[in-house]
N, C-alpha and C positions, 0 to 999 in steps of 0.2 A: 504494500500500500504506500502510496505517494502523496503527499496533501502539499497542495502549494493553493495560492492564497483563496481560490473560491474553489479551486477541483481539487477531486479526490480521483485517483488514477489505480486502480485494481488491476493486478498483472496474477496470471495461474500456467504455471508450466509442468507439467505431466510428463514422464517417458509413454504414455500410451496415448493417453489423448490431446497431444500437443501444447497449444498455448492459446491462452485467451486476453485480452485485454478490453478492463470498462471504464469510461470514465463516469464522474457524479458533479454535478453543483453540491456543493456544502458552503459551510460558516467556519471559518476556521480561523482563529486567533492566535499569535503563533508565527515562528518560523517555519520555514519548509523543512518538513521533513518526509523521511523513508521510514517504514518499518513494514518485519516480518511476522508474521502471525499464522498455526496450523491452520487451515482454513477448514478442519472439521471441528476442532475447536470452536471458532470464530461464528460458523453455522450453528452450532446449539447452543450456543448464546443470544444469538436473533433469532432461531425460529420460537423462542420462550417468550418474547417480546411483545406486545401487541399494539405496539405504536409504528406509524410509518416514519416516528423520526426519532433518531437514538443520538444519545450521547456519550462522544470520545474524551476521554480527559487521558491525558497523557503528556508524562516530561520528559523522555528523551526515546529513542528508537531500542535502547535495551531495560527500560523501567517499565514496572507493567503496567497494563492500561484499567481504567476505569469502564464500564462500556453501561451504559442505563439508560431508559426512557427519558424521552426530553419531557413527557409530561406525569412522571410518574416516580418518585421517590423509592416506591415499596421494591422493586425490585434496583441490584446493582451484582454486577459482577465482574470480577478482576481476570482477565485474559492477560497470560504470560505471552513476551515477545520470543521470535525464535534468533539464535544467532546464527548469520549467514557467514561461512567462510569465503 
């Protein structure tokens, strides 16, 4: 994941099902940064969700992240980053 000042840039690369890449409009406050995350992880943290708009808080690309409903307190959950060599 890539966020620089309004996009968010999603990249997925597979030995079997090649690569993908999405962009998003976001709100991001903030330098630019990179970070890595399992994206099976990442999925059963949002499909628990029931808001179409979530919230990232995070300080740097290997600190872990915050990840919770923009309109909703009761749920929060902490997704560890991966380290890319």
């Amino acid at each position: 994941m890539e966020f620089s000042s309004s996009r968010l840039r999603i990249s997925v690369v597979t030995l079997i099902a090649g690569s993908v890449c999405e962009e998003l409009d976001v709100t991001h406050a903030g330098s630019d940064i990179g970070i890595v995350f399992n994206p099976s992880f990442l999925t059963e943290v949002l499909q628990r969700m029931s808001s179409d708009r979530v919230v990232l808080e995070m300080d740097g690309p290997l600190d872990p992240a915050l990840l919770r409903q923009d309109s909703d307190d009761d749920y929060a959950c902490i997704v560890l980053p991966m380290r890319v060599i």
